[in-house]
FILUMKOL-640977 format. One record per residue (C-alpha): residue number from 1; residue in three letters; x, y, z; chain. Coordinates in nm, 2 decimals, padded with zeros to 4 digits, always signed. Layout:
# FILUMKOL-640977
<pt><num>NUM</num><residu>ALA</residu><x>X</x><y>Y</y><z>Z</z><chaine>A</chaine></pt>
...
# end
This chain:
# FILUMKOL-640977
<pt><num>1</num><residu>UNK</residu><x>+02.39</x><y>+01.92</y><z>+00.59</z><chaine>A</chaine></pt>
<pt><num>2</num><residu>UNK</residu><x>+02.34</x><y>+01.67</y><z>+00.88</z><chaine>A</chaine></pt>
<pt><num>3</num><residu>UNK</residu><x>+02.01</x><y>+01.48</y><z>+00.94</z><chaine>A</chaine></pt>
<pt><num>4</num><residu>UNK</residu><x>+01.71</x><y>+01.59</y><z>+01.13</z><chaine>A</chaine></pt>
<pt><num>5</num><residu>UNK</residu><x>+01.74</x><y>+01.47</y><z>+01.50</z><chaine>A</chaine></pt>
<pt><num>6</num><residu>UNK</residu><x>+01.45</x><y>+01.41</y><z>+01.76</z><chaine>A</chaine></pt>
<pt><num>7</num><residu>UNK</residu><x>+01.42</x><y>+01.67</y><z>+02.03</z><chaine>A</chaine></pt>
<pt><num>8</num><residu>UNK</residu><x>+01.46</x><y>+01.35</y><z>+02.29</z><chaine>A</chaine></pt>
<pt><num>9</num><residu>UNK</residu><x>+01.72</x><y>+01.19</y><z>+02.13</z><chaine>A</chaine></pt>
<pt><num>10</num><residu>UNK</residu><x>+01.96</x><y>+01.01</y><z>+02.40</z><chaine>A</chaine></pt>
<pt><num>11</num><residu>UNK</residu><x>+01.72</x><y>+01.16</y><z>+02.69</z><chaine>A</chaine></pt>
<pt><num>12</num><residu>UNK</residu><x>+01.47</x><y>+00.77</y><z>+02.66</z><chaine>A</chaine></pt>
<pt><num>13</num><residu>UNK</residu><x>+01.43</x><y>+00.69</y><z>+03.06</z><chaine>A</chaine></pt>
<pt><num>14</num><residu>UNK</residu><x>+01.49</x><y>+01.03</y><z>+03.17</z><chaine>A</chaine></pt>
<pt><num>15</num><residu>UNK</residu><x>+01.16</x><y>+01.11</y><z>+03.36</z><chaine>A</chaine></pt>
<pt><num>16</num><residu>UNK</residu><x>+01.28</x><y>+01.37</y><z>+03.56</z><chaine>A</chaine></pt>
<pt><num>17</num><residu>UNK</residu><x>+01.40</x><y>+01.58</y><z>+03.27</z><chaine>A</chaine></pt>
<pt><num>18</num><residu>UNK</residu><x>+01.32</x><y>+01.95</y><z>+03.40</z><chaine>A</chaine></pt>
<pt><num>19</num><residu>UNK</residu><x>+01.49</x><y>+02.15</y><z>+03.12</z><chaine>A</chaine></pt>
<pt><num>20</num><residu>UNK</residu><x>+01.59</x><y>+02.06</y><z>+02.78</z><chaine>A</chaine></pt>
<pt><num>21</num><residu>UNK</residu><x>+01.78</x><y>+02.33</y><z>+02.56</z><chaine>A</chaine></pt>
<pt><num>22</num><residu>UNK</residu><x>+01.80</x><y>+02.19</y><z>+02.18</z><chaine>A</chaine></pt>
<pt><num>23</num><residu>UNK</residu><x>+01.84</x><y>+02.53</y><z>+02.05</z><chaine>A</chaine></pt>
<pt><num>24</num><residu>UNK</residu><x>+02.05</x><y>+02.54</y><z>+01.65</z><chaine>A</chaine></pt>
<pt><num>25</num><residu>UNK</residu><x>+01.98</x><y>+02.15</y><z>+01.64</z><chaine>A</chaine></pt>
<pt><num>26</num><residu>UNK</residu><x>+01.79</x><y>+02.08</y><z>+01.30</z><chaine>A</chaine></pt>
<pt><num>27</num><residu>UNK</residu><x>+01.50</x><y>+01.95</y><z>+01.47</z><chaine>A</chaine></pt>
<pt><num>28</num><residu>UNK</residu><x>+01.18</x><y>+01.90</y><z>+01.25</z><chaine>A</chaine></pt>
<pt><num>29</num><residu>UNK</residu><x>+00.94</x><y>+01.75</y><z>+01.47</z><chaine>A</chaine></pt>
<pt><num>30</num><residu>UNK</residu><x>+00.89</x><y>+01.73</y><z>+01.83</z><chaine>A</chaine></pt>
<pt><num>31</num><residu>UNK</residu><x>+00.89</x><y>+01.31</y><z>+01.83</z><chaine>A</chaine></pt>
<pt><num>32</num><residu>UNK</residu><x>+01.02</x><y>+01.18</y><z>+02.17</z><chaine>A</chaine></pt>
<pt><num>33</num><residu>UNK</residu><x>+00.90</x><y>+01.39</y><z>+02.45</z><chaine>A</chaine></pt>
<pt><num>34</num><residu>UNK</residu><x>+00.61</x><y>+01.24</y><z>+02.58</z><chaine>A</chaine></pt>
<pt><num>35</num><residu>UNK</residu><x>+00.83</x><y>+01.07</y><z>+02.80</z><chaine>A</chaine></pt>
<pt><num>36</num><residu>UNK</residu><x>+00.97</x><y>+01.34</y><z>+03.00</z><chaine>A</chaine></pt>
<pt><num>37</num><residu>UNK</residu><x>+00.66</x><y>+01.48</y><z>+03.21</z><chaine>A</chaine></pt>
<pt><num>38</num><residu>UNK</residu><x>+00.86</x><y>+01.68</y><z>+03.42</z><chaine>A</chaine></pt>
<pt><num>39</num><residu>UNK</residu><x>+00.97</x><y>+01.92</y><z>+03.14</z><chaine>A</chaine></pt>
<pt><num>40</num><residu>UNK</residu><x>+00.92</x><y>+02.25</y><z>+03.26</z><chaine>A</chaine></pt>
<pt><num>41</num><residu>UNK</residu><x>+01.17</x><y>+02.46</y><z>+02.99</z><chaine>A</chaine></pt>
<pt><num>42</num><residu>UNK</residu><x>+01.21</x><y>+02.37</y><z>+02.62</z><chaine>A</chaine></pt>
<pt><num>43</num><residu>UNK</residu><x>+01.43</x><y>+02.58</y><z>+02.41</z><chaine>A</chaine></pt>
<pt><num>44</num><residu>UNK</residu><x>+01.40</x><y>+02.46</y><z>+02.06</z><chaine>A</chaine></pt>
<pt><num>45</num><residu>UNK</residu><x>+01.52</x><y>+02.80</y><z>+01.88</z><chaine>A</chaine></pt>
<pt><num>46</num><residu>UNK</residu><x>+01.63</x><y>+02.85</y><z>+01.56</z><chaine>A</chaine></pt>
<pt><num>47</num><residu>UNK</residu><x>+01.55</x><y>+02.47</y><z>+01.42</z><chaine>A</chaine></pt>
<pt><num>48</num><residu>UNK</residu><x>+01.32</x><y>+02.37</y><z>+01.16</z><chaine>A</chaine></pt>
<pt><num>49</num><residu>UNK</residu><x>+00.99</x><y>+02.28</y><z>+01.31</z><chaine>A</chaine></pt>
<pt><num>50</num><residu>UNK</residu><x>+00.71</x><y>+02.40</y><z>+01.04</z><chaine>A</chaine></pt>
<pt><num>51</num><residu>UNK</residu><x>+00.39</x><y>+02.25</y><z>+01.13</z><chaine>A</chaine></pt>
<pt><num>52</num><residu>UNK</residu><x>+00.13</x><y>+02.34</y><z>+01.41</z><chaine>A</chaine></pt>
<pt><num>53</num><residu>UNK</residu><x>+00.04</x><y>+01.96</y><z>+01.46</z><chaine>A</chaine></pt>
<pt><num>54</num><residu>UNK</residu><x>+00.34</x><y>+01.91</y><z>+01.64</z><chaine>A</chaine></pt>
<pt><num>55</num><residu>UNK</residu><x>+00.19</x><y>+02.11</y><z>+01.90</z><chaine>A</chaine></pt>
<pt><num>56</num><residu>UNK</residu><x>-00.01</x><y>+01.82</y><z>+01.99</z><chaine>A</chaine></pt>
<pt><num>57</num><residu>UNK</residu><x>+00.29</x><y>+01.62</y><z>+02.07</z><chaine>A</chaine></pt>
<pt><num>58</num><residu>UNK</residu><x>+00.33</x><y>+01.88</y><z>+02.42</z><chaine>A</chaine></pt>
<pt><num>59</num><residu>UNK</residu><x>-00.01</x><y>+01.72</y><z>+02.60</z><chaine>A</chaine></pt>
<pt><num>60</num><residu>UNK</residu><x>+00.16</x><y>+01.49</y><z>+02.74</z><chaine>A</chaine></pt>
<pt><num>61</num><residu>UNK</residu><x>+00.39</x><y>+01.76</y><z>+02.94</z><chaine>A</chaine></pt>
<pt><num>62</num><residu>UNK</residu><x>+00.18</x><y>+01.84</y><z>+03.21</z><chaine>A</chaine></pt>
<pt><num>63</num><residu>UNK</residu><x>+00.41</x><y>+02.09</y><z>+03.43</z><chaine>A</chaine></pt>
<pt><num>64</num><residu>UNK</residu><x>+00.61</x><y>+02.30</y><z>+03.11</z><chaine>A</chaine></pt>
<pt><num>65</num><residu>UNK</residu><x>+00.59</x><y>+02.67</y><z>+03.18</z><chaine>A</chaine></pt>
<pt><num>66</num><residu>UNK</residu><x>+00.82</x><y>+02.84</y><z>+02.92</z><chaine>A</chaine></pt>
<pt><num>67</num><residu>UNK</residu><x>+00.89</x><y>+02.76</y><z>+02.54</z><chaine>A</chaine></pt>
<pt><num>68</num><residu>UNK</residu><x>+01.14</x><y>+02.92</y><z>+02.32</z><chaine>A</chaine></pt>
<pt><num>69</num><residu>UNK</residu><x>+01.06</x><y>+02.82</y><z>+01.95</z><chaine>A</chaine></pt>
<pt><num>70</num><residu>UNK</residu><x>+01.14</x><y>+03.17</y><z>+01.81</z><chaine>A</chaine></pt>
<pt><num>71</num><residu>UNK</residu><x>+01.30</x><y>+03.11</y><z>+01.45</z><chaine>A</chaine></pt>
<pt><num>72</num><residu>UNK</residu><x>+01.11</x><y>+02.79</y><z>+01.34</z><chaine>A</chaine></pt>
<pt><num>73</num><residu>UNK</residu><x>+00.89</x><y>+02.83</y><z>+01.08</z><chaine>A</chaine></pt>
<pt><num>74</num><residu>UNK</residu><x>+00.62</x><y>+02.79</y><z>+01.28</z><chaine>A</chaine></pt>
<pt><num>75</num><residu>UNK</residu><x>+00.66</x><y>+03.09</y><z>+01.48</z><chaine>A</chaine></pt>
<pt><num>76</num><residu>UNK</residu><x>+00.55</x><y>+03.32</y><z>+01.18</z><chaine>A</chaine></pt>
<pt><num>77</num><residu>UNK</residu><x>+00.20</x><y>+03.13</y><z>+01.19</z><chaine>A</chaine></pt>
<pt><num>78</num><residu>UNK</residu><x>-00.06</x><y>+03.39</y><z>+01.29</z><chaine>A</chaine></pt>
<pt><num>79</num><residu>UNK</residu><x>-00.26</x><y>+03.13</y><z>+01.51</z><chaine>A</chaine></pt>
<pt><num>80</num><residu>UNK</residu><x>+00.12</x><y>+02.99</y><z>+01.69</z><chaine>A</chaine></pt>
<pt><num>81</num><residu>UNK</residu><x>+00.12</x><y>+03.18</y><z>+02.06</z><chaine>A</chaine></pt>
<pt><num>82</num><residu>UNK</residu><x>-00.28</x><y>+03.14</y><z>+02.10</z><chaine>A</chaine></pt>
<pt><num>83</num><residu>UNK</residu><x>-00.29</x><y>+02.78</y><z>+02.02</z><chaine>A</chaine></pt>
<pt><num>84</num><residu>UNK</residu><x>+00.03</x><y>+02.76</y><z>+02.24</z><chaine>A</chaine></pt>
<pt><num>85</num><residu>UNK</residu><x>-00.16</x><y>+02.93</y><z>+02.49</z><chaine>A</chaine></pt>
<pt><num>86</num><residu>UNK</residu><x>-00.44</x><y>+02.72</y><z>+02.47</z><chaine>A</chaine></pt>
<pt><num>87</num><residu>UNK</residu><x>-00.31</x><y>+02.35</y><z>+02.46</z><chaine>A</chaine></pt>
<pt><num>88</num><residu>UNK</residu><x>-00.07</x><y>+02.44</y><z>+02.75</z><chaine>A</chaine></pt>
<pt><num>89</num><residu>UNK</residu><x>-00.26</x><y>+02.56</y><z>+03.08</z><chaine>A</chaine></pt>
<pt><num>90</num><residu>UNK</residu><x>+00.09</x><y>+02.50</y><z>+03.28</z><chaine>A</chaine></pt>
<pt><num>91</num><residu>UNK</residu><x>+00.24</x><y>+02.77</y><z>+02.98</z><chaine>A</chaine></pt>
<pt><num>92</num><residu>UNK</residu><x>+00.39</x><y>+03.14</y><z>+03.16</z><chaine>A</chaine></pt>
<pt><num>93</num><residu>UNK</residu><x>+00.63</x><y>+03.21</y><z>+02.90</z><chaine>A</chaine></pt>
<pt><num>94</num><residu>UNK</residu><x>+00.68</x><y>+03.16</y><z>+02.51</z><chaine>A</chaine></pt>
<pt><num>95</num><residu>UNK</residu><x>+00.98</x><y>+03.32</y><z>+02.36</z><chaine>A</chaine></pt>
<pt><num>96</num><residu>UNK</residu><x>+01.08</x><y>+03.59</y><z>+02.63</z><chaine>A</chaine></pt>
<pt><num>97</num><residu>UNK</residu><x>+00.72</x><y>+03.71</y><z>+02.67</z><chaine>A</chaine></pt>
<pt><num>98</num><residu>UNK</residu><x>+00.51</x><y>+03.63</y><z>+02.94</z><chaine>A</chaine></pt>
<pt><num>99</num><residu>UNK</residu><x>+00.12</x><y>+03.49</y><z>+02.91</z><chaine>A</chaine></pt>
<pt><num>100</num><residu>UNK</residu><x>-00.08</x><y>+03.71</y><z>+03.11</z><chaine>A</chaine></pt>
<pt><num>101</num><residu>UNK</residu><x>-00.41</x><y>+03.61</y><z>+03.31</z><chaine>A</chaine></pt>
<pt><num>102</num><residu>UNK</residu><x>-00.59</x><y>+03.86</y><z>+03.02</z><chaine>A</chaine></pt>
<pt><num>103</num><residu>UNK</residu><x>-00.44</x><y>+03.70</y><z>+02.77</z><chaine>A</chaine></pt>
<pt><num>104</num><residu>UNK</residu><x>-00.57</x><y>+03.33</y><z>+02.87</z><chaine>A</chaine></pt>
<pt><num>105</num><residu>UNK</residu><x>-00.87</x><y>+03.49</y><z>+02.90</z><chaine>A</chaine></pt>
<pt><num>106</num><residu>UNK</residu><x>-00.89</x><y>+03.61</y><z>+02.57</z><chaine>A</chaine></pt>
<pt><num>107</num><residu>UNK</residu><x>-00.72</x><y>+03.29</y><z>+02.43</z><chaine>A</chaine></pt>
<pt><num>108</num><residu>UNK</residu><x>-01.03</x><y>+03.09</y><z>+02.61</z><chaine>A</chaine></pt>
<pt><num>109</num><residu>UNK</residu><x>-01.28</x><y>+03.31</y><z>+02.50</z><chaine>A</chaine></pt>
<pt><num>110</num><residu>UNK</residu><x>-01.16</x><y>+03.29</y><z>+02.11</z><chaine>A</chaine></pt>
<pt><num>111</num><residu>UNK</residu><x>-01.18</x><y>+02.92</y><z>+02.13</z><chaine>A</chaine></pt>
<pt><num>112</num><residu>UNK</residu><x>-01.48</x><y>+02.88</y><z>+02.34</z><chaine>A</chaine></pt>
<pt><num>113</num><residu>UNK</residu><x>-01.67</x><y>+03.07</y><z>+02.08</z><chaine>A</chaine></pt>
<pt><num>114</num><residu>UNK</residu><x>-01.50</x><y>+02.87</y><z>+01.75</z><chaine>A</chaine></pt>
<pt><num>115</num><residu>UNK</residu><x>-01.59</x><y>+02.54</y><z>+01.94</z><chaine>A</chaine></pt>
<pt><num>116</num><residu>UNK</residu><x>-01.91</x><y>+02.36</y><z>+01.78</z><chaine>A</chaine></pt>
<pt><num>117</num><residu>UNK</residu><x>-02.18</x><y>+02.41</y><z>+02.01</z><chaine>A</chaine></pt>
<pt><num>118</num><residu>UNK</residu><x>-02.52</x><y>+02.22</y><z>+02.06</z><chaine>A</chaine></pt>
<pt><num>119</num><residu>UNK</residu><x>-02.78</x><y>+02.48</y><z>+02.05</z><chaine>A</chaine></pt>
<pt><num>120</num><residu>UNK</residu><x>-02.83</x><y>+02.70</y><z>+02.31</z><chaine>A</chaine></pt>
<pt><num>121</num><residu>UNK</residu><x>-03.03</x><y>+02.68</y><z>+02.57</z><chaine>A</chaine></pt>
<pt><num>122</num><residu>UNK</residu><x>-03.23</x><y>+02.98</y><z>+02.76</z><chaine>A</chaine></pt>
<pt><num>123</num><residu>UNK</residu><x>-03.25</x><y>+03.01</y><z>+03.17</z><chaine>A</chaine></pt>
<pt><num>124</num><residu>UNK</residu><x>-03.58</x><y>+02.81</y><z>+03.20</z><chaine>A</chaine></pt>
<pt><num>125</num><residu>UNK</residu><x>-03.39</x><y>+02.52</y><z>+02.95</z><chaine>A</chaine></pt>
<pt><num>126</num><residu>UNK</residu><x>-03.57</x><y>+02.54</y><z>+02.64</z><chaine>A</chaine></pt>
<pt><num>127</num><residu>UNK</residu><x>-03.42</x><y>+02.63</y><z>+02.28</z><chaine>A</chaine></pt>
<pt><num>128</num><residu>UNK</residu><x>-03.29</x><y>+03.02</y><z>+02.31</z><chaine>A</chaine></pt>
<pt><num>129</num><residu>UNK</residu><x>-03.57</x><y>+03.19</y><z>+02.05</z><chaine>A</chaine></pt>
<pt><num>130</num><residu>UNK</residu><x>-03.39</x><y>+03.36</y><z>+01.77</z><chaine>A</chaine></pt>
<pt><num>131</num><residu>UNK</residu><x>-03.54</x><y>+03.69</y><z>+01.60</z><chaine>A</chaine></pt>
<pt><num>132</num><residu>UNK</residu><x>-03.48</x><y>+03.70</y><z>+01.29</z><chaine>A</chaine></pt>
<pt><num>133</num><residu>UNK</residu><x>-03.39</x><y>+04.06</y><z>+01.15</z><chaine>A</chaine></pt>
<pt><num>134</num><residu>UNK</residu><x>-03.61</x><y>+04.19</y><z>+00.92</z><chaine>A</chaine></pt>
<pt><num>135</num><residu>UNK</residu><x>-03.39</x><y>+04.39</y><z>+00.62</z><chaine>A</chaine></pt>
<pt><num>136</num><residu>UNK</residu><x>-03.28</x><y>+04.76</y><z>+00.68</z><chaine>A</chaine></pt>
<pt><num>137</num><residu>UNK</residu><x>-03.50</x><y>+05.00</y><z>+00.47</z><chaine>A</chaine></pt>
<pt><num>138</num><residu>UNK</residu><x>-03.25</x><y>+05.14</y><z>+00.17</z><chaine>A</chaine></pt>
<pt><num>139</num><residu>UNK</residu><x>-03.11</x><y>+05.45</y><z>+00.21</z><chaine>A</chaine></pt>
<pt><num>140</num><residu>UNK</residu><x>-03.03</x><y>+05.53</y><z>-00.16</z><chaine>A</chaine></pt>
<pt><num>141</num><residu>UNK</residu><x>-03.34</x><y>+05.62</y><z>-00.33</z><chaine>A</chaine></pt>
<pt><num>142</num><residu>UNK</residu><x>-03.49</x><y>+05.38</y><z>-00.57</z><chaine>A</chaine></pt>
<pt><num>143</num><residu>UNK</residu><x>-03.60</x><y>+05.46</y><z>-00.93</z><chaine>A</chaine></pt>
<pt><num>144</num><residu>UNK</residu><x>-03.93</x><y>+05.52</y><z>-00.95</z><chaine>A</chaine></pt>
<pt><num>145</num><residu>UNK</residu><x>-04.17</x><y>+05.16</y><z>-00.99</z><chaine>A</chaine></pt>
<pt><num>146</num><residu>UNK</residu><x>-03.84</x><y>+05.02</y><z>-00.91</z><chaine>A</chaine></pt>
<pt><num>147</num><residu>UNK</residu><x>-04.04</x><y>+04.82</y><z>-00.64</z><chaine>A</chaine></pt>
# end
């Protein structure tokens, strides 16, 4: 079995980079592309990459519109197209399928909501006030002096 190897091995000093296919290569981590901000297609399918961390490694890649990363590992994660979706405004396509204008939408909405939040404030500025709910009366009848 041959080593791991770094998705930017041998590409150091290429800035203007635009596509880089690294598709069957063993790769494991996606180490050495900060330094090619003008990657607009990766194709790392079928490698080894496991971990959703790596994903932060693609910030720095400011104009990438389509990712292949089908057959890693990672691609069976439930969270791996929205968090894809999120980290990457510039993102159209991952794996074949496009990201629609809904689907961004949806993506935003789901981590706009999970996002910590100071408390929220009503129209005038003040603390929203919050109702608390009194119980639903039981429906099943209660044996009697049960109360």
């Amino acid at each position: 079995e041959m080593p791991p190897r770094s998705t930017a091995e041998g590409c150091r000093g290429c800035s203007a980079l635009r596509e880089l296919r690294a598709e069957e290569n063993l790769v494991k981590t996606l180490d050495g592309l900060q330094g090619q901000p003008s990657l607009e297609l990766l194709d790392l399918s079928s490698n080894r990459i496991t971990d959703l961390a790596e994903f932060d490694k693609l910030d720095s890649l400011p104009f990438l519109q389509e990712i292949l990363l089908q057959a890693n590992a990672v691609a069976r994660r439930v969270t791996y197209r929205a968090l894809l979706v999120h980290k990457l405004g510039s993102l159209r396509m991952l794996d074949h399928t496009e990201v629609t204008a809904e689907e961004r939408a949806r993506v935003r909405a789901h981590y706009t909501a999970a996002a910590p939040t100071s408390e929220p404030l009503s129209p005038q500025g003040g603390p929203v006030p919050v109702e608390i709910a009194k119980p639903a009366p039981s429906l099943v009848p209660q044996p009697a002096g049960s109360l």
